[in-house]
N, C-alpha and C positions, 0 to 999 in steps of 0.2 A: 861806314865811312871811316878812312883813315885822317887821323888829325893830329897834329903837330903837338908834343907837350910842351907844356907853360915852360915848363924849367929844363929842358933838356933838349927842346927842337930837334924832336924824334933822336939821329944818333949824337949830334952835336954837344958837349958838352957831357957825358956818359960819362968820361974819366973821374970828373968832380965827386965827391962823395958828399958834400952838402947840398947840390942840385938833386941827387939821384933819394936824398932823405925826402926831402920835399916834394919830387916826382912821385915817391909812394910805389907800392905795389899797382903791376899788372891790373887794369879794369876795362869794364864795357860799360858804356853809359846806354840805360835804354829807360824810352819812357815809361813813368808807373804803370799805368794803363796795358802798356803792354805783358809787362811784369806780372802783374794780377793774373791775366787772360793764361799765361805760361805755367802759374804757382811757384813763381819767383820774386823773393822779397830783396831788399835791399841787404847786398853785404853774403848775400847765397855766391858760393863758387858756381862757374857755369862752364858748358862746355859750348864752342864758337867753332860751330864746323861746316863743311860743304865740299863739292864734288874737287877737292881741291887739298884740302889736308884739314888742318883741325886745331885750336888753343884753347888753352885754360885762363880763363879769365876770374875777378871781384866785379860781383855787379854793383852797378852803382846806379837808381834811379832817380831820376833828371828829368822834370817837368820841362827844360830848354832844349829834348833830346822830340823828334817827331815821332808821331805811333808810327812803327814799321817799320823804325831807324835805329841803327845801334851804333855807337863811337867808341872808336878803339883809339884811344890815345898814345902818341909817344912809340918809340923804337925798343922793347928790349928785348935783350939776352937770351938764350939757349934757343933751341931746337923749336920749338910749337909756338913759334912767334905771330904775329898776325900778320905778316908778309908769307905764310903759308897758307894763307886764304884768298890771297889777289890771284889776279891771271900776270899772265905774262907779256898778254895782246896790248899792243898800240891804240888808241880809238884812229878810227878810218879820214878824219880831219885834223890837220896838225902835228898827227903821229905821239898823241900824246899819251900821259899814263891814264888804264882805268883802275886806280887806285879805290876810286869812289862806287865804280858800278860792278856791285859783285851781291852774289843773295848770299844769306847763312843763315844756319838756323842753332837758336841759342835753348841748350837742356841745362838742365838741372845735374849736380853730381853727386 
């Protein structure tokens, strides 16, 4: 799942350099449980990839995150961004984005 950051509402706000302090470093929020099952602790670098491209993420686990879900927060910067993991398709109703409906699979680095 793509989710909007608290402090920076994905690109909005980016210029700011005390928003972008508080936004922190690049993360995947995933839950423990899942974490464990992978041998992924909290704070491990990960790699977020799929038939599509691929980023480097800080994991971050979040008992508010569902087993089998993973949230990428916020818009940033360079190349291997998490917008290098969506599709590019419309959903077939309303023509909207599938931002949300996409698999990936999160490694260790």
């Amino acid at each position: 799942v793509c989710a909007p950051a608290v402090h920076t509402l994905n690109s909005t706000f980016t210029e700011s350099e005390p928003l972008l302090v508080l936004r922190g470093e690049r993360s995947l929020r995933m839950n423990g449980t899942d974490g464990e099952r992978l041998g992924l602790t909290h704070g491990d670098q990960v790699l977020c990839r799929n038939e599509l491209g691929q980023a480097v993420f800080r994991l971050r686990t979040d008992k508010a995150v569902s087993p089998g879900t993973v949230v990428a927060e916020g818009v940033y910067s360079g190349e291997d961004t998490v917008n290098s993991l969506l599709h590019q398709r419309l959903t077939d109703l309303g023509a909207a984005s599938t931002l949300n409906d996409n698999t990936v699979e999160v490694l260790p680095i």
